[in-house]
N, C-alpha and C positions, 0 to 999 in steps of 0.2 A: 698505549701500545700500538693503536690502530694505527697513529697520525704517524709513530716512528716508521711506521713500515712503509706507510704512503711514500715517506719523504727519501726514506730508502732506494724506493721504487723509482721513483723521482729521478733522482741522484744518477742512478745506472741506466737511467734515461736517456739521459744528457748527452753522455757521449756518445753513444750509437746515432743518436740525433744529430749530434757534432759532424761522427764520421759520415752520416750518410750526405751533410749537404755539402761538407767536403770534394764525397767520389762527385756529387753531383757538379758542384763549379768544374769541376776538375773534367768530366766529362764535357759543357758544355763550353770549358777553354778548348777542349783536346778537338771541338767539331770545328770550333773558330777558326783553330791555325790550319788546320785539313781542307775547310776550305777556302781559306787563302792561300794557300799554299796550290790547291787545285788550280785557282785561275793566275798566279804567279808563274806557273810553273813551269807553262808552255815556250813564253818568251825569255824565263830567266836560263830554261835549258839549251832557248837554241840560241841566242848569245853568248852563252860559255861552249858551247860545241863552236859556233863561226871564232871566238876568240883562239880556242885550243886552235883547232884546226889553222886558224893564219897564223898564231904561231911558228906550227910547222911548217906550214910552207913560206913563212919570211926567211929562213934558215937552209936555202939550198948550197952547196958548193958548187952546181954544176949551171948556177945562173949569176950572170954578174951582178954587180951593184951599180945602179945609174946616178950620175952625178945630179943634182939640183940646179936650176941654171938662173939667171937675173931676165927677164923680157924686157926690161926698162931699156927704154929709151926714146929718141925723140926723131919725130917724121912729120915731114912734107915741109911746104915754102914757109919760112920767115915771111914772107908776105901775105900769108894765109891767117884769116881769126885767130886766136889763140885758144887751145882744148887742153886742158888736164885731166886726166883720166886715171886713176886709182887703182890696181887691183888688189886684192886679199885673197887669202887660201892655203891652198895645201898646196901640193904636189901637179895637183890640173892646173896649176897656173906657172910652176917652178918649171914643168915641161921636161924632165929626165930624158936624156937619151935623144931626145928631137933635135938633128940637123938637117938644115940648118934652122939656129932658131928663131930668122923670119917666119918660118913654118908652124912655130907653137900659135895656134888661136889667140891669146892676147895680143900679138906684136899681127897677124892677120887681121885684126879689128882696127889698132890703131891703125896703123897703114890702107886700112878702108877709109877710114874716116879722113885721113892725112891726105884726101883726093879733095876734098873743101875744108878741112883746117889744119893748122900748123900745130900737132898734136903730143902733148908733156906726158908721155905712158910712163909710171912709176907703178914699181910693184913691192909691196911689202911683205908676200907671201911668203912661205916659211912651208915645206915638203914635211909631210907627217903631221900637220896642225888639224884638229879640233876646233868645233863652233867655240868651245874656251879658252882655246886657245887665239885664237882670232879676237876674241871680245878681249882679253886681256892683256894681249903683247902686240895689237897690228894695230888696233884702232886708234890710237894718240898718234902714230905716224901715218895714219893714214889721213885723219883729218887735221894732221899739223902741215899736210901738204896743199890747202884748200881745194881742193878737186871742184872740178865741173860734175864729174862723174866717178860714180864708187862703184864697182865691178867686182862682186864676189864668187869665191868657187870654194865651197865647204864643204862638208855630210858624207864627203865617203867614210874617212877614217871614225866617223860616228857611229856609221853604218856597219863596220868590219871588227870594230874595237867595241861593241856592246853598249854604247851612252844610252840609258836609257830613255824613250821618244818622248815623253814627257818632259824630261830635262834640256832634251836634244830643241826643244821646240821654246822654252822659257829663255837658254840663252840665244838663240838665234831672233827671237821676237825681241830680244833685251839691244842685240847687236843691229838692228834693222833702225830699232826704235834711235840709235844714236845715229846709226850715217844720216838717216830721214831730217833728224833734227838740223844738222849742220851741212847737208848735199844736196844741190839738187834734184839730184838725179840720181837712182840706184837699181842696180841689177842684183837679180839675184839667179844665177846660174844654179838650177835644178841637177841633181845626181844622177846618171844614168844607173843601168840595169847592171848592178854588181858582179852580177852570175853569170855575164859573161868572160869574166874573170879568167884564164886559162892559166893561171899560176894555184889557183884555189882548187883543192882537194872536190872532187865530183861531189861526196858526200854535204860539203859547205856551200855549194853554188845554189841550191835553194833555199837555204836560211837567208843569202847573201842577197838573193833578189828580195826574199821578202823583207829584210829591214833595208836595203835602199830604198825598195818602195815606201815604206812607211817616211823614211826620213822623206824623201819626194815631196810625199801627200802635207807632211808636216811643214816645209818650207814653202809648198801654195797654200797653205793658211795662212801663214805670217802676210806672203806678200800680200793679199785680199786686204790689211788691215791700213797699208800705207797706200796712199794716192800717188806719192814717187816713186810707187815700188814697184817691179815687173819680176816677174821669172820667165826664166828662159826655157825650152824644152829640148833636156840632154833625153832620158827616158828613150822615146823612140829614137834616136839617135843611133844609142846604144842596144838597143833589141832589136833593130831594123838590118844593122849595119856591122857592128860588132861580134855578135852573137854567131859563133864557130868559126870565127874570121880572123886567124891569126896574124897575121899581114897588119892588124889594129893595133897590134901590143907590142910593146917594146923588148928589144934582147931580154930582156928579164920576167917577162911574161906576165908583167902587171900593174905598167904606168905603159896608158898611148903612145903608141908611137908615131912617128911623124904624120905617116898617112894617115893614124887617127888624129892629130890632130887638126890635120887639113880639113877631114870630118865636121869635125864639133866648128871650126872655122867657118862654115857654111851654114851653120846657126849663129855663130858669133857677130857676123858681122851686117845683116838685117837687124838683130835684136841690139848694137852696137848704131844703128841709126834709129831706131825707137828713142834710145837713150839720150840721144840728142832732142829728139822733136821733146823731149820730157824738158830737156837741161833750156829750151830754150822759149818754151811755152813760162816757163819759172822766171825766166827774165823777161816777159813782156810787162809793157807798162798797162797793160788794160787793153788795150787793142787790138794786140796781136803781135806788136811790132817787139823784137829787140832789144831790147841796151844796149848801149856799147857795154862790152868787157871789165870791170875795171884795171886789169890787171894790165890792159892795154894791148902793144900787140908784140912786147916782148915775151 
């Protein structure tokens, strides 16, 4: 009679022992996600406020829409070296609204350089691309074009559209690692200061500096890895020069305008002769000297 009761005992044991390691897991899932959810929460909030927020301000009627434009083309003497030069990007390199567009910075770079070579500027940029987008639609034509030099402009629409900086950083190291492999030479044009943005809602201009910055810091990592690699410094550019200076931005209040371009031009084109002493240090034979071309000097 004794042992039935034990077992009894037992029995009705069980399950309050069940429920209580139940509440317990249950409890120490519920502290898990709380706090991952604490340190998620900061960045996953203000990318979806910068996201909402440009939303709304992509969608004004009382601002026009600037067309995207081509910078390719070809300068200085047929009798000059031969230079091909690359660009990739977004919209800082398609130049909206900038006349004329000698005036956008890539066609101010070639045209520096087009003073000692005869200079192939080809651009395959694409206005609204992502670092994924760049890695997946720009770079088979960009290296189906043998470039001397590969010149990129990325990271804002990273920065404004929420890519998370971890990912932001895996394909841009992914995208370095291939021009490196097959370029000599390559640039990597840094973001400037987002928040100077005068089309962006007050409330989104400090999230908008803080994740340009972070993509920034994220893109002089990358470069530190390749020995062909250099970044440019937009940054100060853009916080120096930009920042309450409307006379920068274009009728639409948030692609450069000419005058900003002329700007960023005045870093483009010293860091457009770096890119050469890279492109041509890669072609010496051991001494310092040279190659010829092979492409010749058509």
């Amino acid at each position: 009679m004794a042992h039935r009761l034990d077992a009894d005992v037992a029995r009705t044991r069980k399950p309050a022992e069940h429920r209580a390691t139940v509440a317990t897991a249950s409890q120490t899932c519920e502290t898990v996600i709380m706090s991952t959810w604490t340190v998620l929460r900061p960045p996953l909030a203000a990318a979806g406020l910068l996201t909402s927020q440009l939303m709304h301000a992509a969608y004004r009627d009382d601002l026009p829409t600037l067309e995207n434009q081509d910078p390719s083309g070809v300068f200085g003497s047929p009798e000059s070296p031969p230079l091909r030069i690359v660009f990739l990007g977004d919209s800082s390199v398609t130049a909206p609204g900038v006349a004329p567009l000698d005036h956008s910075w890539p066609r101010q770079a070639a045209m520096h350089l087009a003073e000692r070579f005869h200079v192939d500027a080809r651009s395959v940029a694409v206005g609204g691309s992502k670092v994924r987008d760049v890695l997946t639609s720009q770079i088979d034509d960009a290296l189906a074009a043998e470039p001397d030099i590969a010149y990129v402009s990325v990271g804002s629409n990273d920065a404004l559209r929420g890519t998370p900086i971890p990912r932001f950083e895996e394909d841009y190291a992914a995208m370095v690692a291939l021009l490196h492999e097959h370029v000599p030479a390559v640039g990597l044009s840094g973001i400037g200061d987002l928040g100077t943005i005068p089309r962006l809602p007050q409330l989104a201009r400090g999230v908008a500096r803080i994740r340009s910055r972070a993509v920034n810091n994220a893109i002089a990592r990358v470069a530190t890895t390749y020995p062909r690699a250099i970044k440019s410094n937009a940054w100060d550019v853009m916080a120096g020069v930009f920042d309450g200076n409307p006379m920068m931005f274009g009728d639409d209040h948030f692609h450069a305008s000419t005058e900003g371009h002329l700007v960023f031009a005045s870093v483009a084109r010293p860091f457009a002769d770096r890119l050469v002493g890279i492109w041509e240090d890669s072609r010496g034979d051991g001494d310092g000297n040279p190659k010829p071309n092979p492409r010749g000097s058509a």
